[in-house]
LODRENKOL-236804 format. One record per atom (N, C-alpha, C): x, y, z. Coordinates in steps of 0.02 Angstrom, whole numbers, plus 50000, padded with zeros to 5 digits. Atoms other than C-alpha are relative to their C-alpha. Layout:
XYZ;...
***
This chain:
500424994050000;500005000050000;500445006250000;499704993949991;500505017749954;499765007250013;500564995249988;499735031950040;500355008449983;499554996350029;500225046549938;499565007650061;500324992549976;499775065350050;500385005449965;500254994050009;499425080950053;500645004449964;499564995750019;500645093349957;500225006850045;499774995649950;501655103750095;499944999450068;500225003349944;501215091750232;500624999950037;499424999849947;502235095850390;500554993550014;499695004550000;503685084850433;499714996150051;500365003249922;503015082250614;499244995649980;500665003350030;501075075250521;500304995149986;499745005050026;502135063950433;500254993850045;499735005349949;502985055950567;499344999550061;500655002049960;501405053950675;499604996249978;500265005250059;500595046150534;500374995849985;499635004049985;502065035050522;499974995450058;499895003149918;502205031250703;499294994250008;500785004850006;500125026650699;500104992249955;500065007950027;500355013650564;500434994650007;499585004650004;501855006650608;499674995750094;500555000749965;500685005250753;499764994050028;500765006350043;499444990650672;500714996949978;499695007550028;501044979650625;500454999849935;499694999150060;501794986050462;500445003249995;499754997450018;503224992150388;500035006949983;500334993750053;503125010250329;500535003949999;499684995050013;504295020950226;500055005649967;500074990750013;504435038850183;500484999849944;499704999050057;504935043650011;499665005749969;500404995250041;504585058549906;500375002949935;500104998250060;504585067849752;500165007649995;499874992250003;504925085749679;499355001750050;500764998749987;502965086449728;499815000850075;500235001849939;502645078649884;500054994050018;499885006149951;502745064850008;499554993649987;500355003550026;502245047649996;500144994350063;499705004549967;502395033650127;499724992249961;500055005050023;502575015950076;499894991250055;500035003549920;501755001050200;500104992749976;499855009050026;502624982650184;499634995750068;500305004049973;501724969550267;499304998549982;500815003249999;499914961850307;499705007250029;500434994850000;498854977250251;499264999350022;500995001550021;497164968650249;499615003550069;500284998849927;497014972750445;499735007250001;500124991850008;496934992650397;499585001249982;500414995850008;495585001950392;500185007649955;499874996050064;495685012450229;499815006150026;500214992149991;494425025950282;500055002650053;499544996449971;495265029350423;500425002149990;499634999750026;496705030550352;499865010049953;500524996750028;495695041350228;500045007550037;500304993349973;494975054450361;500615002150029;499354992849967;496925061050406;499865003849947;499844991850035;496775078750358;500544998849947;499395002150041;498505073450269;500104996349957;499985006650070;497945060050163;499775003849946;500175000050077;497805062549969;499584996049969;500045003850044;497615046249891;500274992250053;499495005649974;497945028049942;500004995649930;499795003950050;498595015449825;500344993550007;499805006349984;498494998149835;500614996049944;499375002350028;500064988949767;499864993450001;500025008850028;499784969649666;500704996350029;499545005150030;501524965649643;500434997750074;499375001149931;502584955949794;500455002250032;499214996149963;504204966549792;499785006249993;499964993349957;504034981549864;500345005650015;499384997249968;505624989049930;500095001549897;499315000250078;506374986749707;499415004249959;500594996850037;504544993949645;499885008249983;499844991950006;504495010449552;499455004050060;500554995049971;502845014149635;500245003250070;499694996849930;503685014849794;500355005150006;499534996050008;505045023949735;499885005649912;500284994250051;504435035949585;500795002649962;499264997350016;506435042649560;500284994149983;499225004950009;507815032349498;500425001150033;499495001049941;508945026349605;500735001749969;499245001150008;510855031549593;500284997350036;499695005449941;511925019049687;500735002350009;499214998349990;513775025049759;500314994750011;499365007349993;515165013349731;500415003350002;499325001250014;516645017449790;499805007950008;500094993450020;516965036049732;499605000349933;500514999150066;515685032949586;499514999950015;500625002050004;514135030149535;499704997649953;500255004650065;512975019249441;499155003849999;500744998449989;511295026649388;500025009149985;500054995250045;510865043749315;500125002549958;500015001050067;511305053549191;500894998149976;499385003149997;513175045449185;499984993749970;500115006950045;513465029549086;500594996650054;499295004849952;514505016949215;500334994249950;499435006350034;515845004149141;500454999150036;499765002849938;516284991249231;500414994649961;499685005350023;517874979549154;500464997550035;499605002749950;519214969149180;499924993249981;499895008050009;519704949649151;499214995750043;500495001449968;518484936949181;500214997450070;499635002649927;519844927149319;500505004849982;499495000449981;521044934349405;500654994749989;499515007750002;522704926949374;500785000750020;499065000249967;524394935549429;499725007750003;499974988949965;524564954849517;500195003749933;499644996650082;525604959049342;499195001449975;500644998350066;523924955249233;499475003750016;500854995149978;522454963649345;500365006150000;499814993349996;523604978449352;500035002349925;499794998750073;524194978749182;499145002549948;500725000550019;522214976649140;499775005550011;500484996049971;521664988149257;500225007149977;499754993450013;522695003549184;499805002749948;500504997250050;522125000849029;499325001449986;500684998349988;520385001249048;499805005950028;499964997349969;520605012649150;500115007649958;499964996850051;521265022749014;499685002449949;500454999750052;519895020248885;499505003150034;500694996849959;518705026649009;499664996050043;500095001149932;518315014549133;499865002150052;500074996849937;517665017349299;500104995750057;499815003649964;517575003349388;500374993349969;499475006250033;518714986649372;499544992350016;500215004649967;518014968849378;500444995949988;499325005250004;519004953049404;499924994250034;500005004049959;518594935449455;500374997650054;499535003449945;519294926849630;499914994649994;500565005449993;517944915349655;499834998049929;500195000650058;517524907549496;499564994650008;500625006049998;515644897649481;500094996249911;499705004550057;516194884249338;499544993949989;500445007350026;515084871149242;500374994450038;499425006849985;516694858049257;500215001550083;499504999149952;517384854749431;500565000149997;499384999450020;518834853649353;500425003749966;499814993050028;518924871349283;500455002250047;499754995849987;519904883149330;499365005950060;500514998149951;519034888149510;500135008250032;499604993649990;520004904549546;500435000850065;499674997749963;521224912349644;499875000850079;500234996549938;520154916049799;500315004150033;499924995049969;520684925349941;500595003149952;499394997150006;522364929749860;499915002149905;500194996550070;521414934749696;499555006850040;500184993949973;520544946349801;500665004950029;499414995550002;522324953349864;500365002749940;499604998850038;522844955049706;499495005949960;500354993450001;521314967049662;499985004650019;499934993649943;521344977149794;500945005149976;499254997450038;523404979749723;499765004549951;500124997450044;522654984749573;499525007050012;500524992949988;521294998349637;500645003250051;499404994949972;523025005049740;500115004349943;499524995750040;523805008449577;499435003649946;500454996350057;522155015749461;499495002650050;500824996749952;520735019849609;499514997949956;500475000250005;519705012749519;499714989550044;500245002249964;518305004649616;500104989849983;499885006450008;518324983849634;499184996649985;500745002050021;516754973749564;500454992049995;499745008749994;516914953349615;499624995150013;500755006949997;515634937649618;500254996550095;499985004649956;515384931049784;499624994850002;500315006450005;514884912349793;499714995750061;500205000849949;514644908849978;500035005050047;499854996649952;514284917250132;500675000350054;499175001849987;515854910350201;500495006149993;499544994750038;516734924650102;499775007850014;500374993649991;515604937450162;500455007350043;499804993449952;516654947850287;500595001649954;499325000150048;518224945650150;499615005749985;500294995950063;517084953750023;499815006050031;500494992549976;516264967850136;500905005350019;499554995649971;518094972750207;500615002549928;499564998250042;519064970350030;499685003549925;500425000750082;517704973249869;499665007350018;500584995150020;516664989349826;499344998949978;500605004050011;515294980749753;500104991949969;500055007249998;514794962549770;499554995849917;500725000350044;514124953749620;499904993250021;500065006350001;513134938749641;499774999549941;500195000750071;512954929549474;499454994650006;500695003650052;511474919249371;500104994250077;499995009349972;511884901549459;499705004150081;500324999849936;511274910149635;499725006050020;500464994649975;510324923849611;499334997950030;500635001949974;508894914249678;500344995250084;499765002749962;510224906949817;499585005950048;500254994649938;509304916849958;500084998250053;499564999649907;510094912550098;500565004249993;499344994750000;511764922050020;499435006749980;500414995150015;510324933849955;500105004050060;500154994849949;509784939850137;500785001450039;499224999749962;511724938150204;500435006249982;499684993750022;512324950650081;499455007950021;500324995349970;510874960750116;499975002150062;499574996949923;511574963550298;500555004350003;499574993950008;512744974450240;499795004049950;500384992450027;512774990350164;500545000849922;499374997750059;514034986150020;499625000249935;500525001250055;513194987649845;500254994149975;499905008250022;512754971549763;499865001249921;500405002150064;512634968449581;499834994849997;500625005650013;511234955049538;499914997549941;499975001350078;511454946949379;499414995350005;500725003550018;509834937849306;500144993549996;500005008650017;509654918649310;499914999749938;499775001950076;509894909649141;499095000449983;500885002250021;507694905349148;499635006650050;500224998649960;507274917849265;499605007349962;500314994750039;505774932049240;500275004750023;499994995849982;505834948549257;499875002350111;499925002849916;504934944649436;500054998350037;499525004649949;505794933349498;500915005450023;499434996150005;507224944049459;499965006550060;500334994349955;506414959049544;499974997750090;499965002249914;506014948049709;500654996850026;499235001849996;507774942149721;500305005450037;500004993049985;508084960249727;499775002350064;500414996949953;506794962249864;500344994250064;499665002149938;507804948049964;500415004550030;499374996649965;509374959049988;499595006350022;500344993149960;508254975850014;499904996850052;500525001049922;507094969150145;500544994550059;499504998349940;508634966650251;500175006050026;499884992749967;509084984350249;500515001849946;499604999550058;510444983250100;499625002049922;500384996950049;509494994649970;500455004649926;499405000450045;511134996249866;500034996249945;500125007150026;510554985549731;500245002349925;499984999750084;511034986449519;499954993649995;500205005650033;510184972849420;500694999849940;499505000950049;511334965249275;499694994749965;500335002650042;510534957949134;500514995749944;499485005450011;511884943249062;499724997949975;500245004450036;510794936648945;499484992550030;500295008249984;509624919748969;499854998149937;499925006450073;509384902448870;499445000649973;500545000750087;508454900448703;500104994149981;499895008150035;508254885548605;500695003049959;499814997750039;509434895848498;500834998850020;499185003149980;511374887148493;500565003949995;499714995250025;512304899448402;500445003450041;499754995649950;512704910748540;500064996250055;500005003149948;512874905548715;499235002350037;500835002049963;511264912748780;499995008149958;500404993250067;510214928748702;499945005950056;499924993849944;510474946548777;499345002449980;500824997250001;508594951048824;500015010050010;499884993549997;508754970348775;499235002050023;500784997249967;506724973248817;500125000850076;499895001849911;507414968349000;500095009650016;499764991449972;508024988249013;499615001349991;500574997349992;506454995648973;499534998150034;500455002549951;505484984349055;500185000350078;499894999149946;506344984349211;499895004150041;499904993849946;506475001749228;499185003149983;500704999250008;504565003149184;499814996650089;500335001349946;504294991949341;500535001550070;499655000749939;505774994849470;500355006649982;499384995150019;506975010949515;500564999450000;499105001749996;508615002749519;500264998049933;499695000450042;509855004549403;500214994049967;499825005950036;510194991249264;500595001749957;499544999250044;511744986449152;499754994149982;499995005050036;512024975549029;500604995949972;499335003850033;513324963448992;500094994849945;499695005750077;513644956748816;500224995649995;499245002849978;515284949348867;499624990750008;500135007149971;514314933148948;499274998449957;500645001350061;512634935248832;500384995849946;499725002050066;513644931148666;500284993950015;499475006849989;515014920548738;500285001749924;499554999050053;515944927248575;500265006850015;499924995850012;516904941748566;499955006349934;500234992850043;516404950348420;499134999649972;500674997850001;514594950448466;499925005350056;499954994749946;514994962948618;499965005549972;500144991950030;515084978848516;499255001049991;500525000250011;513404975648460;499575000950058;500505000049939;512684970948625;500065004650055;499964992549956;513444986248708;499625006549967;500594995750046;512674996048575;499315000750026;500895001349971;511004989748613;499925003550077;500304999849916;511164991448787;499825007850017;499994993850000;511585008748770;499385005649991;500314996350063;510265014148655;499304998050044;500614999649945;508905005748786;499875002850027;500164998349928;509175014848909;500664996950065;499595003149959;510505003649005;500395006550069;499664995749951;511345012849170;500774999649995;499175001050022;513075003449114;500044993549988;499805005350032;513994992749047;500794994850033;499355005749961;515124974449095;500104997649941;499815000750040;516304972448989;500654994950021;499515003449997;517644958048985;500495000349954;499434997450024;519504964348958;500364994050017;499195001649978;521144954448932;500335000249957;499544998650029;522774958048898;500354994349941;499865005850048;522924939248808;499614997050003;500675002350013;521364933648773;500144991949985;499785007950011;521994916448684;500254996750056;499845002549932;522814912548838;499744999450078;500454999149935;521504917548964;499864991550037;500055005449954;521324905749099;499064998250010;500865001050009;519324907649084;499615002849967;500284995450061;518134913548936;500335005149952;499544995650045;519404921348838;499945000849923;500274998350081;518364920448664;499605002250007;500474995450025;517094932048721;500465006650066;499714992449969;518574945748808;500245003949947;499424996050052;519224959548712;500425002550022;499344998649991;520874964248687;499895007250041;500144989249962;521234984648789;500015004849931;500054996950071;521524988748601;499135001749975;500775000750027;519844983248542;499495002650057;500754996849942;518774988748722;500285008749984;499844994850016;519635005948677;499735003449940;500644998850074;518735006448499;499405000050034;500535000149980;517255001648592;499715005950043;499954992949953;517505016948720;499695004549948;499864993550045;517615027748586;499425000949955;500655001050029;515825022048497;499565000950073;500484998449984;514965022048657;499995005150029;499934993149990;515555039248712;499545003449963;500274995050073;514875046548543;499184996650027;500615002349984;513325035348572;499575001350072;500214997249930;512895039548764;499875008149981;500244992749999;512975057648721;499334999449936;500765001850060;511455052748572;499644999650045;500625001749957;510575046148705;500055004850076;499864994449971;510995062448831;500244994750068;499455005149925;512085051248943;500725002949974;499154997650016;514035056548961;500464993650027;499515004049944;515605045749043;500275003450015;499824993649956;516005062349123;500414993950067;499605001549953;516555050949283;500504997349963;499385002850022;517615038949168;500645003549983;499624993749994;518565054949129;500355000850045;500124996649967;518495064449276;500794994050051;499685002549930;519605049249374;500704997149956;499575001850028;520905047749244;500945006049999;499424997049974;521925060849302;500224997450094;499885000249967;521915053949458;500684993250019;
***
């Protein structure tokens, strides 16, 4: 339920009217608008009495809410969310790019990686530790000492760290060494690491399950909020098709639709949609041209030799061409990489 009031309604009304409903058993949070105030009530509404509700002098409007998630729902939130990572940000009118190898694999290569990217316009760096692998017999990653070797790398460029966590186990690593957490496809529906990460306050990126809808995706989302971790960017990685060709199909409707039903910022990553590297230009394109908040892009310095997915990374040569198209293209669509700039003198 969203009980939208009165236009110029005292702060003190507000919080009395707050205080009352939280009262009766529910949730209730305060959000507003150029306009005016709006509170938003999570829980078992049915018990409320509407036209009470109703006869505060201060009420407007109430507005009952269908959909399950709550906390990720535009209605709740009317604004788009910008999320701070680090010294950045993901979400307004700024285009974020987020690269970097898919594993970690020696201090030399995430640095060497991270400068260049860094260079092309980059903002933030990503870089497996943890690596979630079909084969058990892949290449599982570096762990903790792929996370030391990130953190090396954001010494020597500042730019921010972006890393998959796979268990809670790893949780206090990740909150004391990472900028933002991503959990990927294989456990975005893991909700036990769901509500774990949502105990802290670090931002999470949320990449989409391979089958998963839009609201499933969304309530996933509403695990880590409705802890108190409201730090959230979705990441749209493509899901499976009958279609072989590619590795799975980058759902570009997902950006409009998303941000039709939720205020948190979305990117899009090509990189793991295609599973080829020269379908990424394209699918950064797209993403761009949706609407996307930013883009994950997979960099390495020797791609043939990559220790994991190294036929859908591009070279720092080739993500540098790509810079340079979606610069021109972000400003089409009145988006800048003003920060990717802005941290290159630093």
């Amino acid at each position: 339920m969203i009980i939208v009031l009165k236009q110029g309604t005292p702060a003190e009304d507000i919080r009395q009217l707050a205080d009352r409903l939280e009262s009766k058993g529910v949730a209730v949070s305060h959000f507003s608008d150029a306009r005016r105030d709006f509170l938003g009530l999570i829980g078992d509404t049915s018990a409320l009495d509407e036209h009470h509700i109703k006869a505060n002098k201060v009420v407007e409007q109430i507005i009952r809410v269908q959909e399950p998630y709550k906390k990720a729902n535009r209605k709740f939130h009317p604004d788009n969310s910008v999320i701070q990572v680090g010294d950045q940000t993901i979400g307004g009118d700024t285009l974020g790019v987020i690269a970097g190898p898919c594993s970690v694999e020696s201090e030399e290569q995430i640095i060497q990686v991270a400068k260049r990217v860094k260079a092309a316009g980059a903002n933030f760096l990503r870089g497996g530790a943890f690596k979630p692998r079909t084969s058990p017999y892949s290449f599982q990653g570096l762990e903790l000492e792929g996370l030391r070797m990130l953190q090396a790398a954001k010494k020597e460029t500042g730019l921010p760290i972006v890393t998959e966590l796979m268990s809670t186990s790893w949780i206090d690593a990740f909150v004391e060494s990472v900028d933002m957490i991503q959990i990927g496809a294989r456990n975005m529906q893991n909700f036990d690491l769901l509500k774990e990460v949502g105990k802290t306050q670090t931002p999470v990126l949320l990449k989409r399950g391979l089958s998963a809808t839009y609201k499933e995706w969304l309530m996933s989302a509403e695990y880590i909020m409705s802890e108190g971790n409201e730090n959230v960017i979705l990441c749209e990685r493509g899901i499976r098709t009958f279609e072989t060709e590619t590795r799975n199909a980058l759902d570009i409707q997902a950006v409009p639709a998303i941000k039709k039903l939720s205020h948190l910022p979305i990117v899009v990553d090509p990189s793991h949609a295609g599973g080829e590297s020269y379908l990424v230009e394209a699918g950064a394109k797209a993403g761009i041209v949706a609407g996307a908040d930013g883009l994950m892009i997979e960099v390495h310095n020797d791609p043939e030799n990559a220790w994991s997915d190294g036929e859908q990374c591009l070279t720092p040569d080739a993500f540098a061409v790509l810079m340079d198209k979606a610069r021109k293209l972000a400003e089409v669509e009145g988006r800048s990489l003003q920060q990717a700039a802005e941290i290159l003198g630093k």
